[in-house]
LOBATOR-537601 format. One record per residue (C-alpha): residue in three letters; chain; residue number from 1; x, y, z. Coordinates in steps of 0.001 Angstrom, whole numbers, m for minus. Layout:
N
@residu Ala&chaine A&num NUM&east X&north Y&up Z
...
END
This chain:
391
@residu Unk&chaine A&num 1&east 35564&north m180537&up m11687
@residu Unk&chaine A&num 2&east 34471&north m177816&up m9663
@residu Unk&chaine A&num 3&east 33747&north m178233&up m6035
@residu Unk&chaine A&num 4&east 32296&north m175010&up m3359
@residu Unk&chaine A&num 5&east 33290&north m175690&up m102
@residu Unk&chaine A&num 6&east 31244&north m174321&up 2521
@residu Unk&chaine A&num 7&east 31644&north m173690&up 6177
@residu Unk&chaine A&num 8&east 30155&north m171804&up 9247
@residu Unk&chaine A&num 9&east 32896&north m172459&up 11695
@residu Unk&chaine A&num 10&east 36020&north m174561&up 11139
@residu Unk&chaine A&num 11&east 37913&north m172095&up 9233
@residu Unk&chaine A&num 12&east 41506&north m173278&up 9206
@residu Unk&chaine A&num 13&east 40565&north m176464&up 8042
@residu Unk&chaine A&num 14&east 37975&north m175493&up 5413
@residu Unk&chaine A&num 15&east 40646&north m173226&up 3848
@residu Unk&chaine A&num 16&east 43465&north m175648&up 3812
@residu Unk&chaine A&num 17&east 41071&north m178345&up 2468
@residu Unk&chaine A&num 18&east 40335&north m175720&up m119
@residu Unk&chaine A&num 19&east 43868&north m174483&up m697
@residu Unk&chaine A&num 20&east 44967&north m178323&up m1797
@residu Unk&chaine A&num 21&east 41875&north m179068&up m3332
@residu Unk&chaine A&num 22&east 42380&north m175807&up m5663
@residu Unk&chaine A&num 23&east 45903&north m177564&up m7030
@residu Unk&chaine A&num 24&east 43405&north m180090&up m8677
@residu Unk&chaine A&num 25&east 40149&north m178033&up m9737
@residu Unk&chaine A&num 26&east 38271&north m174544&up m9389
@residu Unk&chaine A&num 27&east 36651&north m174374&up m6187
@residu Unk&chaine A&num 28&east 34465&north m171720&up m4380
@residu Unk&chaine A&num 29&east 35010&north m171105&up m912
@residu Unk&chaine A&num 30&east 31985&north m169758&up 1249
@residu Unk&chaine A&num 31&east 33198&north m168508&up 4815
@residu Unk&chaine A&num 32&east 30964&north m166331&up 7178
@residu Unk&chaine A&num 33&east 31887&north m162533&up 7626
@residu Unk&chaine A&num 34&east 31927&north m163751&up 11986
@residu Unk&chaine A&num 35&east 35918&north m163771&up 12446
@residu Unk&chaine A&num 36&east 37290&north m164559&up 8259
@residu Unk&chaine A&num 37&east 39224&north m161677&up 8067
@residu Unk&chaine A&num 38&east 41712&north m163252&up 10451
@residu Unk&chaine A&num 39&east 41574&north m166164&up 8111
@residu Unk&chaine A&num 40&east 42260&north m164440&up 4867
@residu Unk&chaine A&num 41&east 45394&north m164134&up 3888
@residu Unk&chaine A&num 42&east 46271&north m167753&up 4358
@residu Unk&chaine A&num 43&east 43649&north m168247&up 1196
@residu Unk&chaine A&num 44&east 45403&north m169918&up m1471
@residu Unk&chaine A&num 45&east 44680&north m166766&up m4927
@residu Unk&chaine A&num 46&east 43184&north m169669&up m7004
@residu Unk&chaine A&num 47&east 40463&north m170177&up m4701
@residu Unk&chaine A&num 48&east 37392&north m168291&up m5225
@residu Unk&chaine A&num 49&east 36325&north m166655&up m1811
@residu Unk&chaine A&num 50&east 33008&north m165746&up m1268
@residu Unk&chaine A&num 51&east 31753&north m164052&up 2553
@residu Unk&chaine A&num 52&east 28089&north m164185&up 3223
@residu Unk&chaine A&num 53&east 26583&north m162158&up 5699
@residu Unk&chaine A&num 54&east 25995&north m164591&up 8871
@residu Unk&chaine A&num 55&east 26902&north m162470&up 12220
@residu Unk&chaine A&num 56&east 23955&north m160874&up 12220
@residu Unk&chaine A&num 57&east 22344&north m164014&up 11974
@residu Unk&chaine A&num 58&east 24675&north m165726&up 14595
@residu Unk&chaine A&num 59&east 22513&north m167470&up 17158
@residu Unk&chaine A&num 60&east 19436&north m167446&up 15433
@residu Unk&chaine A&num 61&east 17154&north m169687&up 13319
@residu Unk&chaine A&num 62&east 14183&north m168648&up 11570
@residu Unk&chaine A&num 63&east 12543&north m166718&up 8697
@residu Unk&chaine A&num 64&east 15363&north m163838&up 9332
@residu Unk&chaine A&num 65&east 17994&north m165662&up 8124
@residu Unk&chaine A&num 66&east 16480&north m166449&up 4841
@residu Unk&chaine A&num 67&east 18307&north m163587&up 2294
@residu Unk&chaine A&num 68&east 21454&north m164997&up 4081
@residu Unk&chaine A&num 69&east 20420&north m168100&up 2936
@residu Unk&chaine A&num 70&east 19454&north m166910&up m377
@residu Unk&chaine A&num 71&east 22672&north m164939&up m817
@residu Unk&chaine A&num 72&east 24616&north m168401&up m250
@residu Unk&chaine A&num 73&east 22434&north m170696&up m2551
@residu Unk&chaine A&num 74&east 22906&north m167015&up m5176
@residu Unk&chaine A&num 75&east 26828&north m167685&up m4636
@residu Unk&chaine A&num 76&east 26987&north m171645&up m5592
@residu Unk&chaine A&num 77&east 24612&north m171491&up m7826
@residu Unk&chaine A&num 78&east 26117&north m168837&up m10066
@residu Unk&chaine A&num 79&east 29562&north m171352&up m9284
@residu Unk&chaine A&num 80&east 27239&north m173878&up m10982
@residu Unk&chaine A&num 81&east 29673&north m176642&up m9017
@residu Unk&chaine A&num 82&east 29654&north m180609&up m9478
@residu Unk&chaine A&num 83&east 29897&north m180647&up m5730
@residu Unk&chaine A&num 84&east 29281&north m178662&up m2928
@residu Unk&chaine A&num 85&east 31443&north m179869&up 358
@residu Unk&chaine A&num 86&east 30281&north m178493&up 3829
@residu Unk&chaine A&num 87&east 31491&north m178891&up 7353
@residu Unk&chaine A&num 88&east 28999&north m180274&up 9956
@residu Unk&chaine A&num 89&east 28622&north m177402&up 12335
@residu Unk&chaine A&num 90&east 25685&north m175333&up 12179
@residu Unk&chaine A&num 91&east 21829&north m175073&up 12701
@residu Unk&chaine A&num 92&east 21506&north m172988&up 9538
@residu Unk&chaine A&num 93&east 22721&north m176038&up 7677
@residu Unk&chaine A&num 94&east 18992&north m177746&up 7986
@residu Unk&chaine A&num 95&east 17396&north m175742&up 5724
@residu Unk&chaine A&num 96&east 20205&north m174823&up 3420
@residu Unk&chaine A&num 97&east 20803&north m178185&up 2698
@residu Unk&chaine A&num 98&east 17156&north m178365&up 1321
@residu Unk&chaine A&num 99&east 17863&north m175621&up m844
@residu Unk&chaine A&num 100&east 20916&north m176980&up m2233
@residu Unk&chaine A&num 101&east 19476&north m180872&up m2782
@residu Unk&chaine A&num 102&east 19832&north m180132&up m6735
@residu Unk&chaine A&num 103&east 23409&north m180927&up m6089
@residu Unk&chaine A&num 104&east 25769&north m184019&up m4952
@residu Unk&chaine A&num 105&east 26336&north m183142&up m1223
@residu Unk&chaine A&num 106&east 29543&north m184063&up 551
@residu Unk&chaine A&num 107&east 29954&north m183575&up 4488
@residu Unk&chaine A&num 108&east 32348&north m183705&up 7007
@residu Unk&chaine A&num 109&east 31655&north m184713&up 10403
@residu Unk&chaine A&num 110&east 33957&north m183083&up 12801
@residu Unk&chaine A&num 111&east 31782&north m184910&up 16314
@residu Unk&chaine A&num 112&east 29445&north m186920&up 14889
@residu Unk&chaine A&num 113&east 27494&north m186652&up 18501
@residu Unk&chaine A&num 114&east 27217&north m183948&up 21507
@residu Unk&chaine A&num 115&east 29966&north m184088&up 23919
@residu Unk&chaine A&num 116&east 29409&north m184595&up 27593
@residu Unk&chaine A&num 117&east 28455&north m181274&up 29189
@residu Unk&chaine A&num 118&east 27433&north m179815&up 25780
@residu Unk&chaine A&num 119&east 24420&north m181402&up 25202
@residu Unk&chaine A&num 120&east 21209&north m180107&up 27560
@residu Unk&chaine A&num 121&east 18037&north m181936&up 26607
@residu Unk&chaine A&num 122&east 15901&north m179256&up 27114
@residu Unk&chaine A&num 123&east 18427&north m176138&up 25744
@residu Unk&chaine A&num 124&east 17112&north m174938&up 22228
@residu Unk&chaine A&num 125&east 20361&north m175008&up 20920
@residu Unk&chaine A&num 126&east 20942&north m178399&up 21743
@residu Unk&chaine A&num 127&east 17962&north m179732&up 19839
@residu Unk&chaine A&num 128&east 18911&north m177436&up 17205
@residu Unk&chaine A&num 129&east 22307&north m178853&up 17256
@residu Unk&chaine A&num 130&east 21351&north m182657&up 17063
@residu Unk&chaine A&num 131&east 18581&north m181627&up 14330
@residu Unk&chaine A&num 132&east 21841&north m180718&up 12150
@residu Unk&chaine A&num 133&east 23458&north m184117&up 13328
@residu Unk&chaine A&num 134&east 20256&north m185964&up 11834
@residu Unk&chaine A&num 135&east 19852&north m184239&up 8737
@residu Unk&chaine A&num 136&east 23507&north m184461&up 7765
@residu Unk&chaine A&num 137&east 23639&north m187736&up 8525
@residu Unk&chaine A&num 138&east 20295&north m188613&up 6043
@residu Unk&chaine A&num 139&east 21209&north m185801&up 3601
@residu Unk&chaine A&num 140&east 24312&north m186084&up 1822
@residu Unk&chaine A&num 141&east 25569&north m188268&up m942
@residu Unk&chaine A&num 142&east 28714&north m189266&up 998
@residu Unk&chaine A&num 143&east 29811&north m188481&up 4909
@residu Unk&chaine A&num 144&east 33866&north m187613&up 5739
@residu Unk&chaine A&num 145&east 34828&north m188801&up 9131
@residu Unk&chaine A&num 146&east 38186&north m188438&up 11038
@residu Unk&chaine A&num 147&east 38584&north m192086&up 12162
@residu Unk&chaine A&num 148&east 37344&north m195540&up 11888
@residu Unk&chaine A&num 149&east 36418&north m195455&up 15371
@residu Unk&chaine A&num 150&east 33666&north m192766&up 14408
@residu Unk&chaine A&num 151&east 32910&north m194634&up 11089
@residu Unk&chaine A&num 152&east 31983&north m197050&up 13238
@residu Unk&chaine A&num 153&east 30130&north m195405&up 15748
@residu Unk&chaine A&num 154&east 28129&north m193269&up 12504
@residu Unk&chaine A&num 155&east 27236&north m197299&up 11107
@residu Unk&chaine A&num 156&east 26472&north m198789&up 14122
@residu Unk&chaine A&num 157&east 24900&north m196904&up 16317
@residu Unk&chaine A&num 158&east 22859&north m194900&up 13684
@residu Unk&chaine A&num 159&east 22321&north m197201&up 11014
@residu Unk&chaine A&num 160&east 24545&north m194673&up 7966
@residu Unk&chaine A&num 161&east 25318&north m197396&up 5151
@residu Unk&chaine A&num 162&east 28681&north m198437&up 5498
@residu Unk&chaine A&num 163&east 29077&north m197470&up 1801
@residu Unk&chaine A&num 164&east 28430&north m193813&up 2310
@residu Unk&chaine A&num 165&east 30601&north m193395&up 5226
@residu Unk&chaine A&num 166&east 34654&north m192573&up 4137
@residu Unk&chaine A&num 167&east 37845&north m192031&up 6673
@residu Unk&chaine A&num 168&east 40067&north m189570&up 6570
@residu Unk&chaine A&num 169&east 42562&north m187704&up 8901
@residu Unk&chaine A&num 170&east 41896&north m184778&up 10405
@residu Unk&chaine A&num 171&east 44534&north m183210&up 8594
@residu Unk&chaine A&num 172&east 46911&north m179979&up 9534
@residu Unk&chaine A&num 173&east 43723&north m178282&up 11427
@residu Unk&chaine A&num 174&east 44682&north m175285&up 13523
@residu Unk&chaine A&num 175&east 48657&north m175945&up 12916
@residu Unk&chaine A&num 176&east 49201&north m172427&up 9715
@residu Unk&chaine A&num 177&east 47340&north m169680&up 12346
@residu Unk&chaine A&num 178&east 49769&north m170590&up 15471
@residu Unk&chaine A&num 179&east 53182&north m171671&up 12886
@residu Unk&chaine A&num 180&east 53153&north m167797&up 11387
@residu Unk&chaine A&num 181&east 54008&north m166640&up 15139
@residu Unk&chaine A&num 182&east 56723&north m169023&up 15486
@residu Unk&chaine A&num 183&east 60006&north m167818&up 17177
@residu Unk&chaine A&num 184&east 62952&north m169563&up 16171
@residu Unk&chaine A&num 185&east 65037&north m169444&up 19084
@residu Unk&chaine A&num 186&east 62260&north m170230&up 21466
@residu Unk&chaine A&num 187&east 62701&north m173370&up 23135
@residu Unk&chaine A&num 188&east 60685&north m175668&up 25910
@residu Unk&chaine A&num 189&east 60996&north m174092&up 29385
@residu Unk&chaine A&num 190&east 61377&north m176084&up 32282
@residu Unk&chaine A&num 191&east 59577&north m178828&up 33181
@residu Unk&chaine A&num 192&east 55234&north m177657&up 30719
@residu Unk&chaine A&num 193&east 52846&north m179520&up 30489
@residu Unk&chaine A&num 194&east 50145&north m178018&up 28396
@residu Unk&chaine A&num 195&east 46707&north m177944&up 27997
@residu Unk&chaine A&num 196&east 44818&north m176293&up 25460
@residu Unk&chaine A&num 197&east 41478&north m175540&up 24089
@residu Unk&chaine A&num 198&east 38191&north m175406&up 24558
@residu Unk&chaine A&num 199&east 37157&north m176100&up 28301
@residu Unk&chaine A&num 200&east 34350&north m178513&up 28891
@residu Unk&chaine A&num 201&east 33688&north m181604&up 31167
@residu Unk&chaine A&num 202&east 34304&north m184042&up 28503
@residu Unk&chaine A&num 203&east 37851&north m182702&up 27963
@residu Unk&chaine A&num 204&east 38723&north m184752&up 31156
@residu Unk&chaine A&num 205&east 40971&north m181364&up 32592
@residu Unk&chaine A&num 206&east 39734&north m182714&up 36230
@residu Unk&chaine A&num 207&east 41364&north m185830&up 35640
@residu Unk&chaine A&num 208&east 44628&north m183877&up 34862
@residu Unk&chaine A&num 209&east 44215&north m181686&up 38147
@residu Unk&chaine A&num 210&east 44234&north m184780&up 39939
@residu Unk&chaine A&num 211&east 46993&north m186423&up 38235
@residu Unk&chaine A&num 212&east 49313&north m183313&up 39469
@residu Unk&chaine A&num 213&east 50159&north m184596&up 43112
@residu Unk&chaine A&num 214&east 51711&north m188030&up 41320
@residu Unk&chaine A&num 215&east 53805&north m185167&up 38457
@residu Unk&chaine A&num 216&east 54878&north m182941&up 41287
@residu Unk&chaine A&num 217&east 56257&north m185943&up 43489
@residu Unk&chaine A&num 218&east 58535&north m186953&up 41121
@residu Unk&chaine A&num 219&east 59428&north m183970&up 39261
@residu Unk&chaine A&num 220&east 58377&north m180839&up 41796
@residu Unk&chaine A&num 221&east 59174&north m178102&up 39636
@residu Unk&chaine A&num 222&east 56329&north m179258&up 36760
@residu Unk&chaine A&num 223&east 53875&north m176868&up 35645
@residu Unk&chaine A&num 224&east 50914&north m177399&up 34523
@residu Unk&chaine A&num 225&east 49662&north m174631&up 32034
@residu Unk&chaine A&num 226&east 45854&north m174280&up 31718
@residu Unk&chaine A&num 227&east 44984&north m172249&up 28311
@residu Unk&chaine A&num 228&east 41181&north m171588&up 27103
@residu Unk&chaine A&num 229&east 37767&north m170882&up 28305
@residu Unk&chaine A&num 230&east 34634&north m172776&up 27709
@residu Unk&chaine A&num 231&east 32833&north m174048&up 30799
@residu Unk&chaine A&num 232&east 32630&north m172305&up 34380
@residu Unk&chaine A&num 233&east 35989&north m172459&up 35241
@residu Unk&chaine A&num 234&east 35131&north m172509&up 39308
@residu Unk&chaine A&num 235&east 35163&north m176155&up 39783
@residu Unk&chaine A&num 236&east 38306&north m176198&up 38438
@residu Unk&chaine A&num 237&east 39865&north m173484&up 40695
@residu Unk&chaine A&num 238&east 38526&north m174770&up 43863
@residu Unk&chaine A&num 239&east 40055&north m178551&up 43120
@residu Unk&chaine A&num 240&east 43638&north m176700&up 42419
@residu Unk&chaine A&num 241&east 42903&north m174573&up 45987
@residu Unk&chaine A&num 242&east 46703&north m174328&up 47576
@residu Unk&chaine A&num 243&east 48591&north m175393&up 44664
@residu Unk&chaine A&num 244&east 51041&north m173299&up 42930
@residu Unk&chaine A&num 245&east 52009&north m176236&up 40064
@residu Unk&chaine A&num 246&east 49164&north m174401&up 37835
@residu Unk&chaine A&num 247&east 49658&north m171797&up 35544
@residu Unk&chaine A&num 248&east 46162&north m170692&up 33953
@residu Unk&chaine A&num 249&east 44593&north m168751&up 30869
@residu Unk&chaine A&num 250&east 41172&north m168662&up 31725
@residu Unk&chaine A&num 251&east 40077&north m167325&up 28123
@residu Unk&chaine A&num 252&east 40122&north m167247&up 24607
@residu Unk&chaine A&num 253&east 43554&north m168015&up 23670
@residu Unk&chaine A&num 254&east 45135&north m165448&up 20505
@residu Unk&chaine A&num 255&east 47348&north m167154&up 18605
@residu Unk&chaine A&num 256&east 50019&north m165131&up 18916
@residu Unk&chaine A&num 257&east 50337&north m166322&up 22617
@residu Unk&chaine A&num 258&east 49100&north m169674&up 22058
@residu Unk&chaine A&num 259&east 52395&north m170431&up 19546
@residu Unk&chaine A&num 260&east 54646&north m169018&up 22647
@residu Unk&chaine A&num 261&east 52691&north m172048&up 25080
@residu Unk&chaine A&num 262&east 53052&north m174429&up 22194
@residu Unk&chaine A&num 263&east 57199&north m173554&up 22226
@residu Unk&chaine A&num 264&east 57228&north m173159&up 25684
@residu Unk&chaine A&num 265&east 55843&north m176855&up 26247
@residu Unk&chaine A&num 266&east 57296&north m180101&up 27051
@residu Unk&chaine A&num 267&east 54260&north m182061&up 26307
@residu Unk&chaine A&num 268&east 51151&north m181005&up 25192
@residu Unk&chaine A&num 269&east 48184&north m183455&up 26914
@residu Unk&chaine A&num 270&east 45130&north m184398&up 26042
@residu Unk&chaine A&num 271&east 43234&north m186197&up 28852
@residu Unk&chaine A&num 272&east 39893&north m186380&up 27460
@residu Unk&chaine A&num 273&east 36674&north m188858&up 29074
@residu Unk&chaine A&num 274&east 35359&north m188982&up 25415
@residu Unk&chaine A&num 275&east 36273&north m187339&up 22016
@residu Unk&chaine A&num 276&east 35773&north m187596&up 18607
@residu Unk&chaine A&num 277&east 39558&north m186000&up 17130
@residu Unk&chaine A&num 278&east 41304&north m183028&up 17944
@residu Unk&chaine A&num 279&east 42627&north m180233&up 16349
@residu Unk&chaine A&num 280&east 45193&north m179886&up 19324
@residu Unk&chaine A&num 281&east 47220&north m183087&up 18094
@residu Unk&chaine A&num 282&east 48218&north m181576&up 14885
@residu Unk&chaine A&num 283&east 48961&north m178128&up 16172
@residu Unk&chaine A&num 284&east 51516&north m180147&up 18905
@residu Unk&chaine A&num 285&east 53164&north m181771&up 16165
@residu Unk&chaine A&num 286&east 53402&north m178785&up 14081
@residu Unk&chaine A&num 287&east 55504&north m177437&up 17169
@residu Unk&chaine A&num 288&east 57391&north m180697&up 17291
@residu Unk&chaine A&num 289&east 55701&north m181890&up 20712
@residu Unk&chaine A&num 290&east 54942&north m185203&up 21971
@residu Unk&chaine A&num 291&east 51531&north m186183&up 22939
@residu Unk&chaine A&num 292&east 49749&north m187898&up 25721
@residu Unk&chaine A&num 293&east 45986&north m188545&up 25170
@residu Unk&chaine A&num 294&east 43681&north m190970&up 26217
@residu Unk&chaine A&num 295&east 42417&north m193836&up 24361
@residu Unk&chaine A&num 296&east 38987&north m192404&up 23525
@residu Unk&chaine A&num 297&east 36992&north m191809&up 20029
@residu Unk&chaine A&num 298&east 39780&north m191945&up 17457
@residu Unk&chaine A&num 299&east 42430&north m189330&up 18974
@residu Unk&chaine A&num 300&east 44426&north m193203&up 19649
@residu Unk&chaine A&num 301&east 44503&north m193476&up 15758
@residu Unk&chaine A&num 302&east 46492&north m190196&up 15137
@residu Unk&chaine A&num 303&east 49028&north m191061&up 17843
@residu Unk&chaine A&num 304&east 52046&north m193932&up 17545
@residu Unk&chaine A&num 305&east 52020&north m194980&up 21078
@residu Unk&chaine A&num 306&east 55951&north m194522&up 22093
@residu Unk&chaine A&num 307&east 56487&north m193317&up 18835
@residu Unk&chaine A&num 308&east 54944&north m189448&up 18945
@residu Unk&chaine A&num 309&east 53393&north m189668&up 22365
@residu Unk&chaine A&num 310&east 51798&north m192393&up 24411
@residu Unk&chaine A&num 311&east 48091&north m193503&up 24797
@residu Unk&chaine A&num 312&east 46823&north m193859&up 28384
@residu Unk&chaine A&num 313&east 43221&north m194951&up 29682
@residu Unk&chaine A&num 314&east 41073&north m191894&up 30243
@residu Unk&chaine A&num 315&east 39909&north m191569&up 33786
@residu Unk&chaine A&num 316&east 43190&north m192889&up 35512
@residu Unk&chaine A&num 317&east 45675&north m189981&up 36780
@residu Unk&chaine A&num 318&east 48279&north m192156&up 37724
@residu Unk&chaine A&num 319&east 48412&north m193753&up 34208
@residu Unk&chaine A&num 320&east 48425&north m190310&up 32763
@residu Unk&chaine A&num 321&east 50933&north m188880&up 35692
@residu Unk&chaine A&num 322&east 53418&north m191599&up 35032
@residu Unk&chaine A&num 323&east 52982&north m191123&up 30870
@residu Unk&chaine A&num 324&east 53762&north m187306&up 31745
@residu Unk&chaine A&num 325&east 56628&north m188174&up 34065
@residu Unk&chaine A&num 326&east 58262&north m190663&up 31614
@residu Unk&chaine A&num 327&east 58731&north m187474&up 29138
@residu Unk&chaine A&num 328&east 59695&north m185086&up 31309
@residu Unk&chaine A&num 329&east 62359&north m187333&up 32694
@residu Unk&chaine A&num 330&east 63737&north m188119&up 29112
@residu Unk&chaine A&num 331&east 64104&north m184855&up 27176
@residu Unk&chaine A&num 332&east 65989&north m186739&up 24275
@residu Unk&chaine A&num 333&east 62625&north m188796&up 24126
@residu Unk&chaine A&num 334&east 60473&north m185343&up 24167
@residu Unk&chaine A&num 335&east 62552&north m184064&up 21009
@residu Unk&chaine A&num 336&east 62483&north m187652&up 19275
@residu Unk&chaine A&num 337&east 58722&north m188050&up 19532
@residu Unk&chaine A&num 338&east 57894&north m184309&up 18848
@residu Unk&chaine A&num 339&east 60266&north m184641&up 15929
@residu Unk&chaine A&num 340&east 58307&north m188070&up 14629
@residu Unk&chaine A&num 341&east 54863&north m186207&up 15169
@residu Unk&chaine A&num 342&east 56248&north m183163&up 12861
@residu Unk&chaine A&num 343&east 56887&north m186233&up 10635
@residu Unk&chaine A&num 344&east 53500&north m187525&up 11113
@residu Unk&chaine A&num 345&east 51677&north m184869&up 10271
@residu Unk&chaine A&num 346&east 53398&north m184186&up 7183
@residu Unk&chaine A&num 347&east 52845&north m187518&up 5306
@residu Unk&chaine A&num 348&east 50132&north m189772&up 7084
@residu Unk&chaine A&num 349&east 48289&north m186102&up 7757
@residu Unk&chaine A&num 350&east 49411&north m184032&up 4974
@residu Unk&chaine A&num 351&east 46386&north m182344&up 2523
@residu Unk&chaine A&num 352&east 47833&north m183667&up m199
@residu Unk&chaine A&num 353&east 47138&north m187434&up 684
@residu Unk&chaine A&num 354&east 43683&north m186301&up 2302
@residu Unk&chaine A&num 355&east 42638&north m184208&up m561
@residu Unk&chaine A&num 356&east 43167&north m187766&up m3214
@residu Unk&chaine A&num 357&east 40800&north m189179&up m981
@residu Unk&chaine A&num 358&east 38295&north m186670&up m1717
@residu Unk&chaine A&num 359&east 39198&north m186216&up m5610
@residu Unk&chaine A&num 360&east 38565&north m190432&up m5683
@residu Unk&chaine A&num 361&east 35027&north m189564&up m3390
@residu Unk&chaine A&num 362&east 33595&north m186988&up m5602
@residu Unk&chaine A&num 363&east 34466&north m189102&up m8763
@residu Unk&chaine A&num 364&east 32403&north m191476&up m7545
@residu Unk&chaine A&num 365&east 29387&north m189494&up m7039
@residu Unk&chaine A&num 366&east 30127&north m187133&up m9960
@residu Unk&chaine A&num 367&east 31133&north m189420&up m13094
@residu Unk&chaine A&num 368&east 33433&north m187817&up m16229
@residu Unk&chaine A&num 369&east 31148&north m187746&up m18310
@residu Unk&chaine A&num 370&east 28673&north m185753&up m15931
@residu Unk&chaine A&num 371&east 31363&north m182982&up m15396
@residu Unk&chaine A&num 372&east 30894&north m180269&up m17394
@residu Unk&chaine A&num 373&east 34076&north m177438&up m17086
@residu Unk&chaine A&num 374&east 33552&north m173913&up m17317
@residu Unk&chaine A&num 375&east 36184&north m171241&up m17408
@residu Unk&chaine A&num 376&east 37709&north m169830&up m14758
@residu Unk&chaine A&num 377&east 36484&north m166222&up m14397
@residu Unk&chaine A&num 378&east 39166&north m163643&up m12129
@residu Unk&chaine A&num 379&east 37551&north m163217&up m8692
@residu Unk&chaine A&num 380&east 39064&north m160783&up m6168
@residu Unk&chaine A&num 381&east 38816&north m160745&up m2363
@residu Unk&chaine A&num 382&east 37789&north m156602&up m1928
@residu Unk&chaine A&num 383&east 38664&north m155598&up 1827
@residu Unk&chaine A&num 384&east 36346&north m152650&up 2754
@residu Unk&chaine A&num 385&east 35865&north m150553&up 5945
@residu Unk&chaine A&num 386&east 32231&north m152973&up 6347
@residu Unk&chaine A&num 387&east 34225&north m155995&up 5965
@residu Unk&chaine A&num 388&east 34737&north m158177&up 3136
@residu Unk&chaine A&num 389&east 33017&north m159146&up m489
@residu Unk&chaine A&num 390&east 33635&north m160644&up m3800
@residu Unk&chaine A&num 391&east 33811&north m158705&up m6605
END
């Protein structure tokens, strides 16, 4: 079987999706020349790798974009592929997944909706955004989602057959890029709580702001370290005004420092007012960290309450103070349940049990007898001073 996998974003977990699924049969990875060159030496050598020519593009939907368009449809078709896999994340999508009908489509949904504070009705790229939502929902052959919570969501709320709709985890996503900066003899320090990623309303940060009087009281030398950018961050400054509990990175986090805040961390929290998953629950358990989220979209279904973290309600800062407390108190408990999340993520989460999933999905669209093999021609990654190309 052959299978391209093709992504405009989501690059750590298109590549390990395609690293595993290369164990099993020839793929084709497509990645956008916008940021892969961080991404590429984590590239298993029996995937194919093929960068198309997209930052110029970046932002923009029309006519223009139609030789990058051409030059990806150019790349999978000369793959000839049984399957072509793509992550749900990009306007361009709409009409490239016209062009590419001739084939069986696969998609994963990483939100299979707009998130509060992301989605303004009258913002172009909103529309644009929730036009990809509506075609990849109608589209493709068979939809990937990371919980049944958003299976359910996908068949209820917008009428997907049941059938087409398939659950899997969301897999070691974002966990390789920090792990290579790992210092061995760096260990949690003091009393960190962290919070990390992307910075918008929905990811319920006020909620944790308000939860630190309740931390402080009971443990006053906490610290509560704000990492990312996203949103205007003012709001969030003025309702910390006279507290020095907070330790903030207001911007784009490198992962070089983001593996030291990982380490450095107690607990890593995710107080969230709605969600689909999160890529910041596997990248705490790579670094052996408990979690505390909220019981919103499906993060609840990657997390053994008392096990490898604990599941509060969203909106309640004492419930999520006294979760945070109960660690911090208990530091055998923090190494326990950071040490049961490592395990967690490297069984129930592992690629290798997601990636039979897929192999038993695409052998349902694509019978035996439909496959036909080809050989495996030798394709190199070339690195050149204008970026990066097959050859």
């Amino acid at each position: 079987m052959r299978v391209a996998c093709l992504t405009f974003w989501f690059y750590d977990y298109t590549i390990q999706m395609a690293n595993e699924l290369a164990r099993h049969t020839d793929v084709l990875l497509l990645l956008p020349d916008y940021r892969s060159e961080e991404y590429l030496e984590s590239i298993d050598p029996r995937v194919r790798v093929r960068v198309f020519g997209y930052s110029q593009y970046a932002g923009r939907l029309g006519p223009s974009c139609y030789p990058m368009l051409r030059e990806i449809v150019a790349a999978i078709d000369d793959f000839g592929p049984d399957i072509v896999h793509y992550q749900v994340n990009n306007p361009m999508l709409c009409p490239l997944l016209l062009m590419l009908r001739k084939y069986p489509l696969v998609a994963t949904f990483h939100d299979i909706e707009p998130h509060a504070g992301e989605d303004r009705l009258l913002d172009l790229g909103s529309l644009l955004y929730r036009l990809t939502l509506f075609v990849s929902r109608i589209v493709p052959d068979r939809i990937f989602v990371h919980g049944k919570a958003l299976k359910k969501a996908l068949v209820e709320d917008y009428r997907v057959p049941d059938q087409k709709v398939r659950v899997i985890p969301i897999g070691e996503h974002e966990v390789t890029p920090f792990k290579k900066y790992e210092k061995v003899d760096l260990r949690p320090e003091g009393h960190r709580i962290l919070f990390f990623g992307r910075i918008h309303r929905y990811k319920g940060l006020e909620c944790l702001i308000q939860a630190e009087p309740f931390i402080t009281r009971e443990i006053p030398d906490a610290r509560i370290v704000i990492a990312g950018t996203g949103e205007d961050f003012g709001r969030y400054r003025a309702a910390m005004a006279g507290r020095d509990a907070f330790e903030v990175y207001n911007y784009r986090i490198p992962y070089e420092e983001g593996a030291r805040l990982f380490q450095q961390a107690s607990v890593v929290v995710l107080p969230y007012i709605e969600a689909s998953q999160s890529g910041v629950i596997p990248t705490a358990y790579g670094f052996r960290r408990p979690v505390v989220v909220t019981d919103v979209g499906s993060l609840p279904e990657v997390v053994d309450d008392g096990k490898t973290g604990y599941i509060v309600p969203p909106r309640d800062p004492t419930a999520l103070a006294d979760a945070i407390v109960r660690l911090l108190k208990d530091p055998e408990a923090c190494q326990r349940m950071g040490e049961q999340g490592y395990i967690k993520l490297k069984t129930d989460m592992a690629w290798s049990t997601i990636v039979q999933s897929l192999l038993a999905v695409y052998s349902e669209i694509v019978p035996a007898s439909e496959i036909v093999e080809k050989p495996a021609d030798e394709v190199l990654i070339e690195r050149t001073h204008a970026g990066v190309r097959e050859r």
